[in-house]
N, CA and C atoms as a LAMMPS dump frame, in Angstrom:
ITEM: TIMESTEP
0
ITEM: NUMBER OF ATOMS
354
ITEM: BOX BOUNDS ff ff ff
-5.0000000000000000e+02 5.0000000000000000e+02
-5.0000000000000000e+02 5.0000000000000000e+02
-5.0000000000000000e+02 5.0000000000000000e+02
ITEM: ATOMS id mol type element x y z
1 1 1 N 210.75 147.659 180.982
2 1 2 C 210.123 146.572 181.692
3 1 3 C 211.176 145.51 182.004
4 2 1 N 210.872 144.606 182.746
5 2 2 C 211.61 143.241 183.615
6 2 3 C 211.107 142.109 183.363
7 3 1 N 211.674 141.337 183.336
8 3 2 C 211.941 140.292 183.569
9 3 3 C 212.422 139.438 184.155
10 4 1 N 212.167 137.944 185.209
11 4 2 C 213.124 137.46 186.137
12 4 3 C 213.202 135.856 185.5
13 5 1 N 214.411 135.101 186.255
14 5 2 C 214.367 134.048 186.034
15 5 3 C 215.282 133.296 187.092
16 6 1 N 214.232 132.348 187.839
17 6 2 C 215.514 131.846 188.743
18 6 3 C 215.2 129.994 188.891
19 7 1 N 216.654 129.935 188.446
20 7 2 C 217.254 128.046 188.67
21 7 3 C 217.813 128.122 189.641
22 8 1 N 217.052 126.736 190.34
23 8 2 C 217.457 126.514 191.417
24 8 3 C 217.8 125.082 191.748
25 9 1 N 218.581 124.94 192.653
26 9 2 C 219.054 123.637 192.922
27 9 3 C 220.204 123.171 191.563
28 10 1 N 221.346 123.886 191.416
29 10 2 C 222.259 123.63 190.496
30 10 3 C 223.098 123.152 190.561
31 11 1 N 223.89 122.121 190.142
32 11 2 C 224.989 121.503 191.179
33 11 3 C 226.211 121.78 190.612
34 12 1 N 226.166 122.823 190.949
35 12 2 C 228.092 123.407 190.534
36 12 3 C 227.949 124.54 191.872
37 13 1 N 229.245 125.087 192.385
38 13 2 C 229.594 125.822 193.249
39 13 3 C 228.909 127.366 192.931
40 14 1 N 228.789 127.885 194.005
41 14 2 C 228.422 129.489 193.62
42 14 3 C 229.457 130.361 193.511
43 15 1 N 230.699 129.78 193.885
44 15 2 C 231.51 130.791 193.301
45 15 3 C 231.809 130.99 192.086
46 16 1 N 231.995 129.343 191.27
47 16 2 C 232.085 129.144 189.793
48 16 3 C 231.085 129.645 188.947
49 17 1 N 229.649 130.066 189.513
50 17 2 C 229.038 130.638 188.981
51 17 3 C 228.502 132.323 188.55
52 18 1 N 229.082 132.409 189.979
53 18 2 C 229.452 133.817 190.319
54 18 3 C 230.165 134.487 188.921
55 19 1 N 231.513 133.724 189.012
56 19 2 C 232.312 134.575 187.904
57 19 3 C 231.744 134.32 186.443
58 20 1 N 231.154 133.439 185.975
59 20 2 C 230.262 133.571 184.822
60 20 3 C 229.334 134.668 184.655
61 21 1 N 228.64 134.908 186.054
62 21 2 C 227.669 135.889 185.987
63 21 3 C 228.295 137.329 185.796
64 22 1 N 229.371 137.854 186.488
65 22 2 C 230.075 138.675 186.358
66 22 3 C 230.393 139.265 184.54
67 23 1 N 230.632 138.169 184.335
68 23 2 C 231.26 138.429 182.617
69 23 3 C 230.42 138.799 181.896
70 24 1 N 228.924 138.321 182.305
71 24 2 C 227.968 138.816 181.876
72 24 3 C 226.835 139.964 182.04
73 25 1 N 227.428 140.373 183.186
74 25 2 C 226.248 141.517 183.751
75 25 3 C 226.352 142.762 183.138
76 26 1 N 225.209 143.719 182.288
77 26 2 C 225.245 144.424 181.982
78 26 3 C 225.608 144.665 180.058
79 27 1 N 225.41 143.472 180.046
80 27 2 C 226.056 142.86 178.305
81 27 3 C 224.215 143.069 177.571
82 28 1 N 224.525 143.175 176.488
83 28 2 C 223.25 142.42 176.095
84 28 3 C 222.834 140.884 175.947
85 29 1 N 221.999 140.356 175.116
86 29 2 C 221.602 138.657 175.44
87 29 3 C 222.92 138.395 174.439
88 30 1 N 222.391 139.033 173.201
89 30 2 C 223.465 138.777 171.875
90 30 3 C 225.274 138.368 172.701
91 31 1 N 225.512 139.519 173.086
92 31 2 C 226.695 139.552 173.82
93 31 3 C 226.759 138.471 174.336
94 32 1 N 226.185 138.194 175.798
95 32 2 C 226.326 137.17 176.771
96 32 3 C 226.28 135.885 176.131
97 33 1 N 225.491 135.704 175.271
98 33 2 C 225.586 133.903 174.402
99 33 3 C 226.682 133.719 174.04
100 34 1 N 227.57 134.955 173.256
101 34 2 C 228.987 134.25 172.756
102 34 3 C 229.913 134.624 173.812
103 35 1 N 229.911 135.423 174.635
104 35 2 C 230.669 135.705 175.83
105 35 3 C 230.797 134.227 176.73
106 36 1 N 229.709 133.465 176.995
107 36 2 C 229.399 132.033 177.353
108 36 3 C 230.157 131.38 176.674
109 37 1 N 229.841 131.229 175.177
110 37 2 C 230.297 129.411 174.613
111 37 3 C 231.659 129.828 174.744
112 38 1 N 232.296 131.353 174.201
113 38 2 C 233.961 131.382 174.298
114 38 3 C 235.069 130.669 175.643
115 39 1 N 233.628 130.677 176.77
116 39 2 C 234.424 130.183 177.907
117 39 3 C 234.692 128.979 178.293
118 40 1 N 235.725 128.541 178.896
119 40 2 C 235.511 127.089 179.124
120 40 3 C 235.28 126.427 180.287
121 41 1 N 233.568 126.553 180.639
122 41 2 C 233.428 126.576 182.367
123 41 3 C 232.629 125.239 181.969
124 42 1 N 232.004 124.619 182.791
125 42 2 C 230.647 123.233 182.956
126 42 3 C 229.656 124.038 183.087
127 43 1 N 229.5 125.008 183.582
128 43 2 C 228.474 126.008 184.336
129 43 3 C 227.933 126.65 183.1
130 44 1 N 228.378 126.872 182.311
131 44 2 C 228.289 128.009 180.896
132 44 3 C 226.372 127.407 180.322
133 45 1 N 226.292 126.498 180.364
134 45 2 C 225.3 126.144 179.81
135 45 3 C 224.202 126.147 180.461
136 46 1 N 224.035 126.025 181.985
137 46 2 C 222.925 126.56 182.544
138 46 3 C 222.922 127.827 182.936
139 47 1 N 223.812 128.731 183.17
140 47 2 C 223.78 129.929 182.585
141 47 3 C 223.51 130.669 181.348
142 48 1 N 223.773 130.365 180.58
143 48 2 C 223.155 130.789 179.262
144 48 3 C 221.882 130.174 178.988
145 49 1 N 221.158 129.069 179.852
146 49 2 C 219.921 128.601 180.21
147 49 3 C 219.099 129.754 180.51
148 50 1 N 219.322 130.1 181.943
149 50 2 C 219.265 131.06 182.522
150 50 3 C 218.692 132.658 181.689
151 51 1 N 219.974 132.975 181.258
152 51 2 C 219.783 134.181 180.788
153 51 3 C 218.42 134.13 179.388
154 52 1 N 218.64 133.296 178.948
155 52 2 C 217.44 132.811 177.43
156 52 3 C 216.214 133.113 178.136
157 53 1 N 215.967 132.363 179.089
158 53 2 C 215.203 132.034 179.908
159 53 3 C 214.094 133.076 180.23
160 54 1 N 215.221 134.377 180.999
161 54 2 C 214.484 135.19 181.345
162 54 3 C 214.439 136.555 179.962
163 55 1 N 215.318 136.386 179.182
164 55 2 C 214.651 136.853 177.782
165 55 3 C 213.432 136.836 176.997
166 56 1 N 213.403 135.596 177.184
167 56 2 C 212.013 134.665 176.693
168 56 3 C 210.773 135.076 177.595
169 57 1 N 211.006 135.283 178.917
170 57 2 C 209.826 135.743 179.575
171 57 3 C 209.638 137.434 179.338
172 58 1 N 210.922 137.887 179.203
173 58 2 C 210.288 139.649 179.033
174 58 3 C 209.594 139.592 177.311
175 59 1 N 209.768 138.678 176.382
176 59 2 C 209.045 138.9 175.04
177 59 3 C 207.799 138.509 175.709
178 60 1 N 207.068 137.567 176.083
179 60 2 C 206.338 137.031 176.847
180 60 3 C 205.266 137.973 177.386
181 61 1 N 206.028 139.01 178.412
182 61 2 C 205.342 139.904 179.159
183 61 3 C 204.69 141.001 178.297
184 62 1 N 205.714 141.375 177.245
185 62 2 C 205.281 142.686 176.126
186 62 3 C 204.533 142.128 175.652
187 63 1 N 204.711 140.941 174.737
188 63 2 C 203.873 140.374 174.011
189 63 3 C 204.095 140.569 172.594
190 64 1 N 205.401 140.723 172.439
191 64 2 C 206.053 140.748 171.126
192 64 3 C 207.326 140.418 171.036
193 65 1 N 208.086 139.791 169.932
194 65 2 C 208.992 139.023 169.773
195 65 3 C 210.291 140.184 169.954
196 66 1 N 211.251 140.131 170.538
197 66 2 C 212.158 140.784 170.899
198 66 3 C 213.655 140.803 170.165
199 67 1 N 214.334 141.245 169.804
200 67 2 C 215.773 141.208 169.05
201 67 3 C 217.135 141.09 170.535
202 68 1 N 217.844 140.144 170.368
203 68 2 C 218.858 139.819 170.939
204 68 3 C 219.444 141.021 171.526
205 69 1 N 219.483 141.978 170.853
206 69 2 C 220.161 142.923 171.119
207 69 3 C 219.499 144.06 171.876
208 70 1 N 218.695 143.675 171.65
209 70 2 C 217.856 144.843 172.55
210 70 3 C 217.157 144.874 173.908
211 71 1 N 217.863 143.785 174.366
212 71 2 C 217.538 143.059 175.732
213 71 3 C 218.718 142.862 176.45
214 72 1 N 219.099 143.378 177.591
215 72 2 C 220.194 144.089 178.749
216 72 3 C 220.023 142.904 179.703
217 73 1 N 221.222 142.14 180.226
218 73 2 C 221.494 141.962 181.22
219 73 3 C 221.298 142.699 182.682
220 74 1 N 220.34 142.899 183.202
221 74 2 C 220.175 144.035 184.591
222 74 3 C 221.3 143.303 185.942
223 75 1 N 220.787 142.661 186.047
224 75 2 C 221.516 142.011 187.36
225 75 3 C 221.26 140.029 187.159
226 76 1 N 222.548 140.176 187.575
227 76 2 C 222.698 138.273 187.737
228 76 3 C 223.513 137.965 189.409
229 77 1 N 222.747 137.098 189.875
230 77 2 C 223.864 136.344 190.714
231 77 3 C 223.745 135.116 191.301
232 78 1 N 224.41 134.467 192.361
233 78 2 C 224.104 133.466 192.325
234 78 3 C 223.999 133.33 193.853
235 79 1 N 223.088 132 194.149
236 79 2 C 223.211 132.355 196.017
237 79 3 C 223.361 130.845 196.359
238 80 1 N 224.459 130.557 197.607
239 80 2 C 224.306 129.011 197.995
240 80 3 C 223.164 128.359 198.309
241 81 1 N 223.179 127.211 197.384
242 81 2 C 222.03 126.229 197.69
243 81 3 C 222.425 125.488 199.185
244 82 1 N 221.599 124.587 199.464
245 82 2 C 222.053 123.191 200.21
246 82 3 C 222.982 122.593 199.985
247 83 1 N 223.621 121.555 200.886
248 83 2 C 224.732 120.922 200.42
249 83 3 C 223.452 119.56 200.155
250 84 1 N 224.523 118.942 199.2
251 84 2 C 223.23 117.864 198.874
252 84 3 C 223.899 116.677 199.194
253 85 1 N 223.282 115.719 199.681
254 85 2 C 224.268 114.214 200.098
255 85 3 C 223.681 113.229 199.531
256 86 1 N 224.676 112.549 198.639
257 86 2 C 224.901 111.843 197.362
258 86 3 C 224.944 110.674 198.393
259 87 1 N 224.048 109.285 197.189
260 87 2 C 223.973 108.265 197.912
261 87 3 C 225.139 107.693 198.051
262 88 1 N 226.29 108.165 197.873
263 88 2 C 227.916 107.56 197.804
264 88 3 C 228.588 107.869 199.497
265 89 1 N 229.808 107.12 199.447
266 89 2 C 230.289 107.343 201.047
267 89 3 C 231.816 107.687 200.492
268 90 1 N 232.485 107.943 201.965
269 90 2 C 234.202 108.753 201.44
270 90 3 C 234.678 108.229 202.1
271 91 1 N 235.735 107.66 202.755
272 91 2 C 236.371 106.884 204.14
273 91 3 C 236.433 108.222 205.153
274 92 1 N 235.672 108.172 206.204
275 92 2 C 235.815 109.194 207.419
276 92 3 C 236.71 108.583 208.551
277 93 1 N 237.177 109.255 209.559
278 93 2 C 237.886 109.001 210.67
279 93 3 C 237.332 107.616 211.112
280 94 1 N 238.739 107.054 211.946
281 94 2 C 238.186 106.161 212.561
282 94 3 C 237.724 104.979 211.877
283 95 1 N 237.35 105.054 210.675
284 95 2 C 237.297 103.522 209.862
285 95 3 C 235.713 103.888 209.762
286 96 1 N 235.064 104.775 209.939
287 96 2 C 233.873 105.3 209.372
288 96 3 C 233.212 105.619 208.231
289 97 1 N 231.953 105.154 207.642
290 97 2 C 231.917 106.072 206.42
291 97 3 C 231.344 107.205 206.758
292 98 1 N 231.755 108.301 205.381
293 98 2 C 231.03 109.974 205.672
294 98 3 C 230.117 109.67 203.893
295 99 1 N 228.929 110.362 204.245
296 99 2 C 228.343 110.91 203.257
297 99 3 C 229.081 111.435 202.515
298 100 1 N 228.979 111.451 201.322
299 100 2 C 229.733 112.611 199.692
300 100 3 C 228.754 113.586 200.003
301 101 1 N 229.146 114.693 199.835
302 101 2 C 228.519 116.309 199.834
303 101 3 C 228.813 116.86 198.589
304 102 1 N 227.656 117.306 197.721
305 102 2 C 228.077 118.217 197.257
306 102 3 C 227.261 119.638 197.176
307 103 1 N 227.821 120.583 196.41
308 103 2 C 227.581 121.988 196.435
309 103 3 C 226.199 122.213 195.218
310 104 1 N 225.412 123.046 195.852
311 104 2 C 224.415 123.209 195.031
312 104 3 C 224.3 125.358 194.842
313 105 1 N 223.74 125.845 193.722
314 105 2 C 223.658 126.843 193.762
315 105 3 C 222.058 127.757 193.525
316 106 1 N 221.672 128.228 193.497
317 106 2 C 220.875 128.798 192.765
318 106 3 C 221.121 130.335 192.098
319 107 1 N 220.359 130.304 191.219
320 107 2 C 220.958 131.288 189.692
321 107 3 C 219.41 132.316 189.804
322 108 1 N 220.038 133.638 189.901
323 108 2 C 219.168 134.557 189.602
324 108 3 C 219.622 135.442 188.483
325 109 1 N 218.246 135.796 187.739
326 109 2 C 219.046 136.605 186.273
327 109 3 C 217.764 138.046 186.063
328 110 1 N 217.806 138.98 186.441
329 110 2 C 217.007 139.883 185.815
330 110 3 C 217.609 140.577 184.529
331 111 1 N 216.454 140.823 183.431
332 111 2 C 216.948 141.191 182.236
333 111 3 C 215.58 142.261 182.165
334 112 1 N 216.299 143.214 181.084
335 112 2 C 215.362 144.683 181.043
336 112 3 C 215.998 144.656 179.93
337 113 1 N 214.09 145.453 178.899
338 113 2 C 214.632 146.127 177.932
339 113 3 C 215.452 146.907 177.426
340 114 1 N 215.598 148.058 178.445
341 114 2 C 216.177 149.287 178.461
342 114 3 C 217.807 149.375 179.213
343 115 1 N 218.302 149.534 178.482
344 115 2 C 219.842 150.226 179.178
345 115 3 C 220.323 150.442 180.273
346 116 1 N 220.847 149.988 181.399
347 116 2 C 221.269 150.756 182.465
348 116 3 C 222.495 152.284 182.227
349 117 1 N 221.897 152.812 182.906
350 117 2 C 222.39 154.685 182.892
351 117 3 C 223.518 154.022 184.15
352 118 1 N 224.79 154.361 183.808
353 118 2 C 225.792 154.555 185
354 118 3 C 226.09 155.8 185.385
């Protein structure tokens, strides 16, 4: 069985998140939690949000409490959000101000009981 979990509106880049997700795909939960704190990203923590997250919903769905280890990373990734514009300004051309932009992401995480077969 499955499980999904998706954060959205994250404000770190999707590429920076990307490679978190990577390190983690296909790990178990156990795995991926210390695979996370070992790293030294900003991102690590709503990712490992993330992944809990949708752990917590596959015990949820069975309806019985689940072991760390016995719960698979299936697929993670991440997809560009909006750019979001911060009530701040930047000096633009011309003696103009520009809006501050920043990068938003959203985080998808499916997790399964069972093993992926390669």
């Amino acid at each position: 069985m499955e499980a999904k979990c998706h954060l959205r509106y994250q404000r770190f880049g999707r590429r920076k998140v990307a490679q978190l997700l990577d390190a983690v795909r296909g790990k178990s939960l156990y795995e991926a939690h210390y695979i996370l704190e070992s790293l030294p990203r900003i991102a690590t923590d709503i990712v490992d949000k993330a992944i809990r997250s949708a752990g917590a919903n596959l015990s949820v769905k069975l309806g019985r409490k689940l072991d760390l280890k016995a719960i698979w990373v299936k697929s993670a990734s991440s997809d560009q959000g909006p750019m979001k514009m911060l009530k701040r300004v930047q000096p633009g051309p011309q003696g103009r101000a520009m809006p501050f932009k920043r990068k938003m992401c959203h985080i998808n995480v499916v997790v399964s009981d069972t093993k992926e077969q390669k």
